[in-house]
py3Dmol code that shows the C-alpha trace and the ligand (Angstrom):
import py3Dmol

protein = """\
ATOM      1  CA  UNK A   1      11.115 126.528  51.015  1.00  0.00           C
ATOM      2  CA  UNK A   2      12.244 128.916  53.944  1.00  0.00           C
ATOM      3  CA  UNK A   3      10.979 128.419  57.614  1.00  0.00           C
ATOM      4  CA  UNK A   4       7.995 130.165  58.624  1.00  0.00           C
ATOM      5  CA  UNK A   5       8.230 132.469  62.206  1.00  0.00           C
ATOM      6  CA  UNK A   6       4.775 134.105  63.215  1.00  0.00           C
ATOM      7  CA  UNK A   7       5.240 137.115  65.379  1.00  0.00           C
ATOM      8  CA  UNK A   8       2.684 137.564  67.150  1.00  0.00           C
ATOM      9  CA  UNK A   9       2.417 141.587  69.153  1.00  0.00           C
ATOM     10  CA  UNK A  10       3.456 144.745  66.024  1.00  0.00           C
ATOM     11  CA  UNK A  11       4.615 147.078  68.977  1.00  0.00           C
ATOM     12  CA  UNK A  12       8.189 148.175  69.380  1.00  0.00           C
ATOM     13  CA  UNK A  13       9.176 144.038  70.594  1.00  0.00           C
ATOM     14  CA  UNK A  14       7.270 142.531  67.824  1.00  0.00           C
ATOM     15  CA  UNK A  15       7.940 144.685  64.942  1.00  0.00           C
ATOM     16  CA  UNK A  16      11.634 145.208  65.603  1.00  0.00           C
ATOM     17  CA  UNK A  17      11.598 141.308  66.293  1.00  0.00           C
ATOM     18  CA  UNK A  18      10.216 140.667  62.577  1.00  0.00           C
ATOM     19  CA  UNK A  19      12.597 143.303  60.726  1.00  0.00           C
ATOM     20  CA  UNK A  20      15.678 141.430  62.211  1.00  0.00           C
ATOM     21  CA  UNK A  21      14.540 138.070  60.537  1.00  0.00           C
ATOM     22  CA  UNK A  22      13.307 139.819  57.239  1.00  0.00           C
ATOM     23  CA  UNK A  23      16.716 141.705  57.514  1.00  0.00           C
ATOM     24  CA  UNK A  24      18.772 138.098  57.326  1.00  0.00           C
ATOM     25  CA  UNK A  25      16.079 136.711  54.559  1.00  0.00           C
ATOM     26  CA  UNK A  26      15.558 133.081  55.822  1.00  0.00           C
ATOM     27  CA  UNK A  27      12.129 133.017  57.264  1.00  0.00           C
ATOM     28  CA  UNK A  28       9.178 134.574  56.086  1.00  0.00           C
ATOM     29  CA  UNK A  29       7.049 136.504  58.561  1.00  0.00           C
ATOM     30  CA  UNK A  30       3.692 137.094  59.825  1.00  0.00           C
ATOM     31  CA  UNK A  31       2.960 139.642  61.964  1.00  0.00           C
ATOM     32  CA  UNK A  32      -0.403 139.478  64.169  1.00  0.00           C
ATOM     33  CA  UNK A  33      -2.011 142.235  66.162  1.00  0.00           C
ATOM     34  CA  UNK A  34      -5.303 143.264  67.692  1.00  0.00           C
ATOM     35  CA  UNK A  35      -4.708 146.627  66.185  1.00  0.00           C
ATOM     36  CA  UNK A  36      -6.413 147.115  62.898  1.00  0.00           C
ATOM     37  CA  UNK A  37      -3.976 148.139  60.029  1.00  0.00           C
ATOM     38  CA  UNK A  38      -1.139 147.888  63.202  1.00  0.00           C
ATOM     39  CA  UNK A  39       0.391 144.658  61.349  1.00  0.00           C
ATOM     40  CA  UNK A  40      -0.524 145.270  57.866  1.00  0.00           C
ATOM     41  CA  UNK A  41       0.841 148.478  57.117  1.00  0.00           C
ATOM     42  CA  UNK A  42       4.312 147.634  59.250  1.00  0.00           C
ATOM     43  CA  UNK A  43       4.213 144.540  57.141  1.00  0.00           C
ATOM     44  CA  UNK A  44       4.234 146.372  54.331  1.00  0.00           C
ATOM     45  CA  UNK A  45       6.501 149.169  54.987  1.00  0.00           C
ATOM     46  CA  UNK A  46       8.972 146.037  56.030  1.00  0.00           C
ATOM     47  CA  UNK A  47       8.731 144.005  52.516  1.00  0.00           C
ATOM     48  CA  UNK A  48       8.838 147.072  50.463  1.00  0.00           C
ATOM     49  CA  UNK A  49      12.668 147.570  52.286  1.00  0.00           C
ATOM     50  CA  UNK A  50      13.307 143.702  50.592  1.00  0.00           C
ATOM     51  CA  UNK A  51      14.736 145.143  47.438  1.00  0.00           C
ATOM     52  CA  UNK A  52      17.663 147.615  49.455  1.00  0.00           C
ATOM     53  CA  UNK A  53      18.349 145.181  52.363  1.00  0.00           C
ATOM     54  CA  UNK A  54      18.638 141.953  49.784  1.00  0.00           C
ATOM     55  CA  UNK A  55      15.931 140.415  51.442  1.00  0.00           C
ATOM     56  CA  UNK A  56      13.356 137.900  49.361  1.00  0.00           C
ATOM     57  CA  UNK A  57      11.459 136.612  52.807  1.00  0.00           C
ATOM     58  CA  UNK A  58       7.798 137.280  52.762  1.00  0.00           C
ATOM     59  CA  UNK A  59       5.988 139.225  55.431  1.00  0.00           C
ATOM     60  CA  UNK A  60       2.618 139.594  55.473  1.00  0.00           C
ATOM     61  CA  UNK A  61       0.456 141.185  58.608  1.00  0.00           C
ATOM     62  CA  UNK A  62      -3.022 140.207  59.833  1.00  0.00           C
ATOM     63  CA  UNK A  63      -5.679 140.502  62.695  1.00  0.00           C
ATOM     64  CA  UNK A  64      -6.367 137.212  62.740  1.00  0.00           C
ATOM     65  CA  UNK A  65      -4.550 133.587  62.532  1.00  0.00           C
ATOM     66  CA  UNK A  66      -5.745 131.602  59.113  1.00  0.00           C
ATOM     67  CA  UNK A  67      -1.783 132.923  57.984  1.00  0.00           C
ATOM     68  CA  UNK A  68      -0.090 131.608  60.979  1.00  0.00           C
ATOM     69  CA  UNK A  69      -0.737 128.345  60.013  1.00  0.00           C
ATOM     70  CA  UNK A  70       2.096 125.703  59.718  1.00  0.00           C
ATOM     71  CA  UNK A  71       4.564 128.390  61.350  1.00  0.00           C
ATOM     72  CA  UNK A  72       7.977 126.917  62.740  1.00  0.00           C
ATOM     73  CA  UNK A  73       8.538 129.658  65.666  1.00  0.00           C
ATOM     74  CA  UNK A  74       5.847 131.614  67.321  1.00  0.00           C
ATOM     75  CA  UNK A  75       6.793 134.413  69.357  1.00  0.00           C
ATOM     76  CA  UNK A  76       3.753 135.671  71.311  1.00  0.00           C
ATOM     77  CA  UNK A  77       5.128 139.632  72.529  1.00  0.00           C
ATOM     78  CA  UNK A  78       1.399 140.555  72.959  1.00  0.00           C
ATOM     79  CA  UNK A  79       0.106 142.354  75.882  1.00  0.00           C
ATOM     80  CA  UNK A  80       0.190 145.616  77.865  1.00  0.00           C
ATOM     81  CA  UNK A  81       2.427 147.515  79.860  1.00  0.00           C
ATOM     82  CA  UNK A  82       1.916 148.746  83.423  1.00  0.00           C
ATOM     83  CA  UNK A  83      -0.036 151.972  83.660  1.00  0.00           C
ATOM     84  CA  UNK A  84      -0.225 153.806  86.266  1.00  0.00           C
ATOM     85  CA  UNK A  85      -2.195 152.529  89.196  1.00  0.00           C
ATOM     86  CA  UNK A  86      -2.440 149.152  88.188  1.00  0.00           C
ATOM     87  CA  UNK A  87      -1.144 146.283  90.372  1.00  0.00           C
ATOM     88  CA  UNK A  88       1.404 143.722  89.337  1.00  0.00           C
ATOM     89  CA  UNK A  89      -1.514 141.542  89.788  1.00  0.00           C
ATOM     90  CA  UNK A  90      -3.521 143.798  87.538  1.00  0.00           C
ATOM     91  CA  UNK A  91      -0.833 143.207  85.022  1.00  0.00           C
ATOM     92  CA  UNK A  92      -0.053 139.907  85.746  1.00  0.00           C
ATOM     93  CA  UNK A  93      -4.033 138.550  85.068  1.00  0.00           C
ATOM     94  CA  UNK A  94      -4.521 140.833  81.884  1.00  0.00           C
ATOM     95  CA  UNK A  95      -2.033 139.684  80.409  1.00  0.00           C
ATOM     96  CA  UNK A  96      -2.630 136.340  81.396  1.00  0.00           C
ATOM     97  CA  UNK A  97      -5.920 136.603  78.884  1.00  0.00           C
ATOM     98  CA  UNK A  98      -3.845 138.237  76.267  1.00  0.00           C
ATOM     99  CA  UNK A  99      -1.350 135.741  76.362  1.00  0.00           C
ATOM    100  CA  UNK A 100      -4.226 132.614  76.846  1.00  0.00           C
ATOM    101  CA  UNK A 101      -6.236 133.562  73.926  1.00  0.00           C
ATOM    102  CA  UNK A 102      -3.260 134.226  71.725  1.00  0.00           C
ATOM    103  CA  UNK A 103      -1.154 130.710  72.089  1.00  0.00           C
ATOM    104  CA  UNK A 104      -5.097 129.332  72.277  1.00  0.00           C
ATOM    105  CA  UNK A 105      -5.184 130.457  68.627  1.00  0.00           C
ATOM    106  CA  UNK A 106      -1.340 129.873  67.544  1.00  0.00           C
ATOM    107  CA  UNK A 107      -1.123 126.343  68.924  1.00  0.00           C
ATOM    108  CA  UNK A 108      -3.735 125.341  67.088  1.00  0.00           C
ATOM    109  CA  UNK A 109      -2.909 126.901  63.875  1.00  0.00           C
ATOM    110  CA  UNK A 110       1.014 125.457  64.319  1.00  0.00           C
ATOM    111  CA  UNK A 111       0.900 122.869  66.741  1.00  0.00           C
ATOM    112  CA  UNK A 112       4.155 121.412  65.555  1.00  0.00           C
ATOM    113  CA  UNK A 113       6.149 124.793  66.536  1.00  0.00           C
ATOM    114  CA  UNK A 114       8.456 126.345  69.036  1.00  0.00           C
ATOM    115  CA  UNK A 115       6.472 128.923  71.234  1.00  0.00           C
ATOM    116  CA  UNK A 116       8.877 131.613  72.222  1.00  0.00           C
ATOM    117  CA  UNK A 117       7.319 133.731  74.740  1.00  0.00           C
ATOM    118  CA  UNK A 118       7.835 137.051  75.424  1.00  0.00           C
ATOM    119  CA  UNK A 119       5.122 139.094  77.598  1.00  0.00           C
ATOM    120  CA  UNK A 120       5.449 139.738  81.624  1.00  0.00           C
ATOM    121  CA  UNK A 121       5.625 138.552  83.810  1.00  0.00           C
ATOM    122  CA  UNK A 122       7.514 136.431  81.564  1.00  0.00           C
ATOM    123  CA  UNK A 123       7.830 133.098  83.848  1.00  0.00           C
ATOM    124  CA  UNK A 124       4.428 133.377  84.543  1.00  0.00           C
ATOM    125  CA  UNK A 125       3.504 134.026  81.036  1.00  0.00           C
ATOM    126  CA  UNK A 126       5.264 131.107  79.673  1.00  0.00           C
ATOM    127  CA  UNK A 127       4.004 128.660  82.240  1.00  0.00           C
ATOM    128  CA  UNK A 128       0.449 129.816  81.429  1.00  0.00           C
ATOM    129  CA  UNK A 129       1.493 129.185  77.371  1.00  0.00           C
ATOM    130  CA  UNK A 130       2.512 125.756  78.752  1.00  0.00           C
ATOM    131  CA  UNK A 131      -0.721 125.006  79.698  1.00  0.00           C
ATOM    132  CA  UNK A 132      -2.941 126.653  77.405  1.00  0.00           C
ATOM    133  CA  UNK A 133      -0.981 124.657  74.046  1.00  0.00           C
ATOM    134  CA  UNK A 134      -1.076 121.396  75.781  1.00  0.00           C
ATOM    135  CA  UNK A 135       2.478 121.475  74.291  1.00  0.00           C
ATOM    136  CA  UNK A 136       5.024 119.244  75.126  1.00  0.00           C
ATOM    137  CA  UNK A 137       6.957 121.745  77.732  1.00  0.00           C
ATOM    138  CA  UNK A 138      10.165 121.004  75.508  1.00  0.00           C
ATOM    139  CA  UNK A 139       8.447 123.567  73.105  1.00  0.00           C
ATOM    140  CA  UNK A 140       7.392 126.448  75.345  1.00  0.00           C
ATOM    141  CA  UNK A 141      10.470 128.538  75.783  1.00  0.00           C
ATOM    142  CA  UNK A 142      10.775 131.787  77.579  1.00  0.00           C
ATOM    143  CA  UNK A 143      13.019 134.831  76.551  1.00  0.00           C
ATOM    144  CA  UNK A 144      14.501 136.556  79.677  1.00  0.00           C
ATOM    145  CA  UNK A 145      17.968 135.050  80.308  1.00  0.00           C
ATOM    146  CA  UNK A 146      19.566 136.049  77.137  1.00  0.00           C
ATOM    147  CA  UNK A 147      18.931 139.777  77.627  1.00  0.00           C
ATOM    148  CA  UNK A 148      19.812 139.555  81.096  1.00  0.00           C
ATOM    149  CA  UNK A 149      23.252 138.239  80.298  1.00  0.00           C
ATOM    150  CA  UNK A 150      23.494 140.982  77.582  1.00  0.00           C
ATOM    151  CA  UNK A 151      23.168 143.596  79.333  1.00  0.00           C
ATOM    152  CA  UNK A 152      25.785 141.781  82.600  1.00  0.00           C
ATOM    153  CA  UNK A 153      28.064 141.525  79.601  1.00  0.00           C
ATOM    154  CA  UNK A 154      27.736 144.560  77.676  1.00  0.00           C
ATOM    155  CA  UNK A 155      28.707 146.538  81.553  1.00  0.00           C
ATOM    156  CA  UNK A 156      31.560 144.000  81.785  1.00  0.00           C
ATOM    157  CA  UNK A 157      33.318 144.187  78.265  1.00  0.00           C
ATOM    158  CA  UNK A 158      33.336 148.273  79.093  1.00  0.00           C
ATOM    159  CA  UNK A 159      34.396 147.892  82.661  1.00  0.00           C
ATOM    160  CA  UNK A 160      37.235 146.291  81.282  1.00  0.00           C
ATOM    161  CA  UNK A 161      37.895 147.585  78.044  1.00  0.00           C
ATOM    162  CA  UNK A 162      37.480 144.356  76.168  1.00  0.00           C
ATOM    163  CA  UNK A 163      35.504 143.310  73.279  1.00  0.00           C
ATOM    164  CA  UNK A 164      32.079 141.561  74.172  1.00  0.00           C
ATOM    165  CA  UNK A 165      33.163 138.917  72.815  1.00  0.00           C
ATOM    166  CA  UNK A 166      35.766 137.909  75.310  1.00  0.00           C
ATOM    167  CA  UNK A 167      33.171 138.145  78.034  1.00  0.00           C
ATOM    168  CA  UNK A 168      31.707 134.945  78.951  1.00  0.00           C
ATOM    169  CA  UNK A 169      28.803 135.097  81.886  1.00  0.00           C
ATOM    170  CA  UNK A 170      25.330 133.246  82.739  1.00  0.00           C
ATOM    171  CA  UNK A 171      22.431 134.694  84.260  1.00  0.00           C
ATOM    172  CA  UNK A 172      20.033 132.715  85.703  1.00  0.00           C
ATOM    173  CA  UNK A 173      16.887 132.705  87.764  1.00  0.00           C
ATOM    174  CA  UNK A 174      14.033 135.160  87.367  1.00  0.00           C
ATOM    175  CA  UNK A 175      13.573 138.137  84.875  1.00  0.00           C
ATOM    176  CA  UNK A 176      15.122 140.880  86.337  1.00  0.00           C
ATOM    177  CA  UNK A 177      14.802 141.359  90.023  1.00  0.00           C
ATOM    178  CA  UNK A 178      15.784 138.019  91.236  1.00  0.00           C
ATOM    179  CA  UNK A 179      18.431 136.930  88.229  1.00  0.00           C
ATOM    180  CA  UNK A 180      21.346 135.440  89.745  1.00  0.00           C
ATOM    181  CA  UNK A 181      24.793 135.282  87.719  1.00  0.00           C
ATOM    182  CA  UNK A 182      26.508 132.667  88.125  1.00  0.00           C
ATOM    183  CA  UNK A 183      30.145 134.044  89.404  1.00  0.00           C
ATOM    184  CA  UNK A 184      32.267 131.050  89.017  1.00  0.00           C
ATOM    185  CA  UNK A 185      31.141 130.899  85.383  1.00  0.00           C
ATOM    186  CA  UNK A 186      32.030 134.617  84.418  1.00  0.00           C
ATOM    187  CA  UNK A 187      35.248 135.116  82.731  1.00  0.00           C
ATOM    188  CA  UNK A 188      37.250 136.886  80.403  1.00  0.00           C
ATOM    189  CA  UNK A 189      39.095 135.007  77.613  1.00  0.00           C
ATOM    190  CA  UNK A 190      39.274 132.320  80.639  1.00  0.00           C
ATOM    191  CA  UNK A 191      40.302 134.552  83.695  1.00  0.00           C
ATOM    192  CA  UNK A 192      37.640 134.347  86.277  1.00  0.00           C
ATOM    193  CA  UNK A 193      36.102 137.890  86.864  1.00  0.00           C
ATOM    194  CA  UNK A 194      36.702 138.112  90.070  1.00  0.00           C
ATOM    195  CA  UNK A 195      40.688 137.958  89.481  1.00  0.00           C
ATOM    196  CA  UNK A 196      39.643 141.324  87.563  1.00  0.00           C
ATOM    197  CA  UNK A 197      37.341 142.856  89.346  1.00  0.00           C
ATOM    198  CA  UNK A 198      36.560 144.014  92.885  1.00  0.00           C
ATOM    199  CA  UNK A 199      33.927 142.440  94.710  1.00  0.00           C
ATOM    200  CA  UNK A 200      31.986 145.572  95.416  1.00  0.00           C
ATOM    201  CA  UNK A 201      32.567 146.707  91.896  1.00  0.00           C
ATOM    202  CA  UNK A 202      31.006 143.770  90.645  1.00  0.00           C
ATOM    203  CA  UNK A 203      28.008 143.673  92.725  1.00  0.00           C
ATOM    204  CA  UNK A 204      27.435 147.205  91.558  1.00  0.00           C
ATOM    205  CA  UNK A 205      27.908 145.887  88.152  1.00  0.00           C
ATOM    206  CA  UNK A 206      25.060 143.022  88.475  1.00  0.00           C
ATOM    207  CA  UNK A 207      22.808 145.404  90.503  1.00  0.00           C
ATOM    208  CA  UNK A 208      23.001 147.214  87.165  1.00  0.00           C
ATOM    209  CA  UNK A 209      22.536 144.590  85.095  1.00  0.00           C
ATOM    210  CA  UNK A 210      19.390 143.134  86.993  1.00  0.00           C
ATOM    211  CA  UNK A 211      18.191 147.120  86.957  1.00  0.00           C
ATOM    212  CA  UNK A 212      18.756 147.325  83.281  1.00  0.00           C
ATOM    213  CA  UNK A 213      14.740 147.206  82.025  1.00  0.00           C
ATOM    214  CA  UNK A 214      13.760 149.904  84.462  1.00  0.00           C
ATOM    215  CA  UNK A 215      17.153 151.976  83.303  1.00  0.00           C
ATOM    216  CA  UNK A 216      15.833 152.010  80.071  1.00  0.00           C
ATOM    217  CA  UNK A 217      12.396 152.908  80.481  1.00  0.00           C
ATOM    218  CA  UNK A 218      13.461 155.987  82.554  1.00  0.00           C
ATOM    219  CA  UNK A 219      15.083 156.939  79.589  1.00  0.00           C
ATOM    220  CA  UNK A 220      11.851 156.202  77.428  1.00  0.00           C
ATOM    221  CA  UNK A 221       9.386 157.027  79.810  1.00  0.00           C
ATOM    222  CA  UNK A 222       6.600 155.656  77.672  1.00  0.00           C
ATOM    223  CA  UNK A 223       8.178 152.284  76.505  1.00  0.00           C
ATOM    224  CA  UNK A 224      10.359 149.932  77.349  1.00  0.00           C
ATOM    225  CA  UNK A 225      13.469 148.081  76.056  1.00  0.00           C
ATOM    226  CA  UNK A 226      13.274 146.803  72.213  1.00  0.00           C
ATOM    227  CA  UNK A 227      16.492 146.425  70.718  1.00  0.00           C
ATOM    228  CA  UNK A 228      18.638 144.082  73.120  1.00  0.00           C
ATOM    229  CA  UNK A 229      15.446 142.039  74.069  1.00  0.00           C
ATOM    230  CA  UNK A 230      14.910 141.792  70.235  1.00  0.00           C
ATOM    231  CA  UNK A 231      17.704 140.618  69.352  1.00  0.00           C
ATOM    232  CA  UNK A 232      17.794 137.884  72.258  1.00  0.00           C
ATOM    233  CA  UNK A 233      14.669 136.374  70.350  1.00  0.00           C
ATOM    234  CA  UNK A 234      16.554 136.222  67.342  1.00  0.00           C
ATOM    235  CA  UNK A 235      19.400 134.270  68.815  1.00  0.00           C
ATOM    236  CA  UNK A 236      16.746 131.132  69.869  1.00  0.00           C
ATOM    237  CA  UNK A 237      14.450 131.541  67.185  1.00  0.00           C
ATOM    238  CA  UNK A 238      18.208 131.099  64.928  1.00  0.00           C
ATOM    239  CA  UNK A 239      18.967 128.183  67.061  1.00  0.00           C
ATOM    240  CA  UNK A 240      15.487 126.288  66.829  1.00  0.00           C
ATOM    241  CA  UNK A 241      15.724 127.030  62.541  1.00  0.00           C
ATOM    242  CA  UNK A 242      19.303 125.361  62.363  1.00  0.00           C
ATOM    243  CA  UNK A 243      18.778 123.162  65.383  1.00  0.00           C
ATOM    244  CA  UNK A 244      22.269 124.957  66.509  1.00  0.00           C
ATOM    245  CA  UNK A 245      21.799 122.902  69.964  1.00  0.00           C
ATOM    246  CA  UNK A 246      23.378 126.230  71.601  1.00  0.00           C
ATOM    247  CA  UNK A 247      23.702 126.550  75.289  1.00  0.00           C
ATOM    248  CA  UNK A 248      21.504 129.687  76.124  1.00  0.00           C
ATOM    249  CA  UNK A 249      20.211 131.531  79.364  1.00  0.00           C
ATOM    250  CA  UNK A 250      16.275 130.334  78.917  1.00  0.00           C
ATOM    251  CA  UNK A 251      13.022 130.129  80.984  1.00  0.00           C
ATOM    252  CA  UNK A 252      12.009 126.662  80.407  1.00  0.00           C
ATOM    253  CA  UNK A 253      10.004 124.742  82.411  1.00  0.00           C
ATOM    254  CA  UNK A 254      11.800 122.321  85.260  1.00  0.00           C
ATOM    255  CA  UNK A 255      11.038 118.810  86.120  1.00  0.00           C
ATOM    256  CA  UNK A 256      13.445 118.475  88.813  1.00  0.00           C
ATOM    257  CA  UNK A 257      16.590 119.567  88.111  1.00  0.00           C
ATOM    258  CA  UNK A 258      17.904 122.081  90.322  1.00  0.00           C
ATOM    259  CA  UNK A 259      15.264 120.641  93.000  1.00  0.00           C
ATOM    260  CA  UNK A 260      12.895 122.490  91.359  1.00  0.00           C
ATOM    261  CA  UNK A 261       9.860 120.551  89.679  1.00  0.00           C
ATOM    262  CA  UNK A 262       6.744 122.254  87.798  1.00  0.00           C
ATOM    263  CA  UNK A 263       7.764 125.570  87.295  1.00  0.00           C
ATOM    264  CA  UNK A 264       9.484 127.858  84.457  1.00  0.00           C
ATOM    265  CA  UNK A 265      12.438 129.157  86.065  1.00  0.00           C
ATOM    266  CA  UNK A 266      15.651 130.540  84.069  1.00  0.00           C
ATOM    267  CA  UNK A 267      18.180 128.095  83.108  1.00  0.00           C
ATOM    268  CA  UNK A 268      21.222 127.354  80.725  1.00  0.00           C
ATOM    269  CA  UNK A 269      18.861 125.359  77.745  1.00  0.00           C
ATOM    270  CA  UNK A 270      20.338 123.631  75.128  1.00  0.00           C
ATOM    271  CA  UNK A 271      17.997 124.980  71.992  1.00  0.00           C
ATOM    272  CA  UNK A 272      17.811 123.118  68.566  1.00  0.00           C
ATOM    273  CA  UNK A 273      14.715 122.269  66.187  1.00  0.00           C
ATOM    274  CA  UNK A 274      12.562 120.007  69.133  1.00  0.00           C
ATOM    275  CA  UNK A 275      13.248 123.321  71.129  1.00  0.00           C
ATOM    276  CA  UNK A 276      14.595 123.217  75.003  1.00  0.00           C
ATOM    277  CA  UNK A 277      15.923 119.891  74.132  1.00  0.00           C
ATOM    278  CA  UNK A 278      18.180 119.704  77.498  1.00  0.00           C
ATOM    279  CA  UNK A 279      18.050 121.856  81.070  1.00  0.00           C
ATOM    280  CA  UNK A 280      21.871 122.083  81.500  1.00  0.00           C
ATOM    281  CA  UNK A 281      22.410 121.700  85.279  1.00  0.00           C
ATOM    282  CA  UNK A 282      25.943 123.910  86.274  1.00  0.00           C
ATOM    283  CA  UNK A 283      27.533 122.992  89.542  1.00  0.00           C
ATOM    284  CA  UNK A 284      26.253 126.128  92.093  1.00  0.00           C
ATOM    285  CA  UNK A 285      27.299 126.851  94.515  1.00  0.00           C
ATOM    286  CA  UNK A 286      24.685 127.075  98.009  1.00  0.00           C
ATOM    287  CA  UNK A 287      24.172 130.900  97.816  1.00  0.00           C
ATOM    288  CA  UNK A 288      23.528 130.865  93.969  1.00  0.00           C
ATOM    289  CA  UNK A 289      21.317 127.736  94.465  1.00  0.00           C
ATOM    290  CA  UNK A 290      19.305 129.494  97.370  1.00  0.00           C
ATOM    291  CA  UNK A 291      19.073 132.246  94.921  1.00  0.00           C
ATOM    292  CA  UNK A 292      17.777 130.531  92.200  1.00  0.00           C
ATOM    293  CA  UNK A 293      15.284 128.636  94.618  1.00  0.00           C
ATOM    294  CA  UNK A 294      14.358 132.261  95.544  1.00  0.00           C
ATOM    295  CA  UNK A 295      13.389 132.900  91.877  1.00  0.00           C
ATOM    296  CA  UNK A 296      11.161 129.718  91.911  1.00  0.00           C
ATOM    297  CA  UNK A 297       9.116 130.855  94.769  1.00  0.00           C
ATOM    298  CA  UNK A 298       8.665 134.463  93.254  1.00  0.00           C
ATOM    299  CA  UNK A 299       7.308 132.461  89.831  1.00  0.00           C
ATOM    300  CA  UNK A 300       4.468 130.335  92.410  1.00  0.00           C
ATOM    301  CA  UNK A 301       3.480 133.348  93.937  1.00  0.00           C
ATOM    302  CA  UNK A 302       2.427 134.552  90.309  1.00  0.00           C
ATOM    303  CA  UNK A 303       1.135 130.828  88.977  1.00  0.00           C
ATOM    304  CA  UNK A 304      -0.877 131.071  92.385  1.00  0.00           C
ATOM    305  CA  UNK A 305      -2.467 134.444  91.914  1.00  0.00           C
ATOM    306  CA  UNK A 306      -3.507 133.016  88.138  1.00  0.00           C
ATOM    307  CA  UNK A 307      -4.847 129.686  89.153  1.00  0.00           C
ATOM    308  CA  UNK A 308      -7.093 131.427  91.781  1.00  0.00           C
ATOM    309  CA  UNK A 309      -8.299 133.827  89.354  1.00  0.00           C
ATOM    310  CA  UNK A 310      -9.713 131.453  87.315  1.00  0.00           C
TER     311      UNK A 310
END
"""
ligand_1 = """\
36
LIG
N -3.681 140.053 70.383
C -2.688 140.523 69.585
N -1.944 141.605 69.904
C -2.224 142.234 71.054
C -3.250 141.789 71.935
C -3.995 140.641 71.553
N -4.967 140.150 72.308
N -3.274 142.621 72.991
C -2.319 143.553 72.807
N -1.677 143.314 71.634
C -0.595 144.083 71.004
C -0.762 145.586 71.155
O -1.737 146.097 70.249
C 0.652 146.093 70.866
O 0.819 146.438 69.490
O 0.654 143.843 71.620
C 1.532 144.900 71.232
C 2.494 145.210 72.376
O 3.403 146.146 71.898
P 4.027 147.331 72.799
O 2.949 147.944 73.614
O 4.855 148.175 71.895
O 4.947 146.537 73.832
P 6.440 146.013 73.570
O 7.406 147.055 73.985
O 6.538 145.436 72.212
O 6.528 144.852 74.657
C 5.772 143.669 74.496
O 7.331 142.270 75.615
O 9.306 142.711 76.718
C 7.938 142.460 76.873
O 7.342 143.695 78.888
C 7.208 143.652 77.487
O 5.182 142.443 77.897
C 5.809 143.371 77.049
C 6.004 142.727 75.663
"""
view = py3Dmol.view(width=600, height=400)
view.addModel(protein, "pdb")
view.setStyle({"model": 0}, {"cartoon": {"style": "trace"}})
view.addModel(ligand_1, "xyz")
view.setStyle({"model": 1}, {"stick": {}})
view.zoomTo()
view.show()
């Protein structure tokens, strides 16, 4: 029988989410959206590429969550963007309700699975998911880390003309604005960055890096990124499905370690079938600590603004 993954969100996240999976054949899909036809007819359009990609998985869409049922992975992508003239607040308690009634109705329908979640404010997002699923936190995972590292690598392998693969780097912290890559851990084929690169270059380098959603949706103007932070959802839904126990950049939720205690802040997770089965604490140094305590904060300002609101 092959593992079930429910995708919950058909826009550009979601959908491009599901075609990777159907695309490697090993889980079948459903895909669940608000949008009436939305899922279905992407659904659709997906199986019907089965027979050219080599792909027997299933994938069926639906407005509701009767097909969810008994799913290994969900990954909840559902919610809005910012439009203009709405608040990160605004934002931040919308899709707070999008996010709450969703893992309301996935939990219930799997409430053996991994939650993968996706929507921003993404630490705020998954800590809300947390409580919602009255889930073990083990099994309420965040995807921010693994992009953010992407991207840090992707400007580092063409900095220095090497393959991606020879760049080794973690990101930690927050989503985006506050991420803080870890320097001593950065290397190539063993060779500390820093022996390679300038400090200012560097700096410019991570500045990018943390920059690279809002590069993107310059570029798109109506959207933002979908293939990179696809593809990072891949990687832990793959490592949950083979309980890989890989060592990924993950927003899980922190009981202490790094002196941080009730909060979903990005770490280095080790990810197998129970899901976050280990918060991997590196060595920091004070500045990268401070940092990361920095990204904490920013995540309780947000869990704040949510727990008044209700
Ligand atoms: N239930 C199910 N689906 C919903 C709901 C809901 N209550 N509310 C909104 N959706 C759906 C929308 O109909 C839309 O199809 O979520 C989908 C979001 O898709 P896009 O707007 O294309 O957004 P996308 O680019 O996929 O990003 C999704 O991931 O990376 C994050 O910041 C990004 O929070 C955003 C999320």
């Amino acid at each position: 029988m092959r593992n079930k993954v429910t995708v919950v969100g058909a826009g550009n996240v979601g959908a491009t989410t599901a075609q990777r999976i159907f695309d490697k054949g090993y889980a079948d899909i459903v895909l669940v959206d608000i949008v009436d036809g939305l899922p279905q007819g992407k659904a659709l359009d997906m199986l019907e590429s089965g027979p050219i990609v080599g792909s027997d998985a299933q994938v069926v869409g639906s407005n509701t969550y009767e097909e969810t049922a008994n799913s290994d992975v969900v990954v909840v992508t559902s919610g809005i963007a910012r439009r203009p003239g709405m608040s990160r607040d605004d934002l931040l308690l919308t899709n707070m309700k999008i996010v709450s009634s969703v893992v309301g109705e996935t939990a219930k329908y799997s409430p053996n699975s991994v939650h993968i979640i996706v929507t921003n404010p993404l630490d705020a997002m998954a800590q809300q998911s947390l409580k919602v699923s009255g889930f073990p936190s083990e099994r309420v995972i965040g995807m921010a880390g693994i992009l953010d590292t992407a991207r840090y690598r992707t400007f580092l392998s063409q900095e220095l003309n090497v393959s991606v693969d020879s760049v080794a780097a973690y990101v930690l912290g927050g989503h985006g604005d506050t991420m803080v890559p870890v320097v001593e851990s950065t290397n190539v084929a063993g060779t500390p960055v820093s022996q390679l690169i300038s400090p200012s270059r560097l700096e410019e380098i991570v500045q990018r890096a943390r920059d690279g959603g809002a590069e993107i949706v310059n570029y798109l103007k109506t959207g933002s990124a979908y293939y990179a932070p696809s593809a990072s959802i891949v990687q832990m839904i793959e490592a949950v499905l083979f309980d890989k126990k890989e060592i990924l950049p993950c927003t899980a939720y922190l009981q202490g370690q790094y002196g941080i205690d009730g909060l979903y802040v990005g770490v280095p997770v080790k990810v197998g079938a129970g899901g976050a089965e280990q918060i991997i604490e590196l060595s920091l140094s004070k500045e990268e600590l401070s940092e990361l305590k920095k990204s904490a904060e920013a995540v309780e300002e947000l869990v704040d603004v949510m727990a008044n609101s209700e």
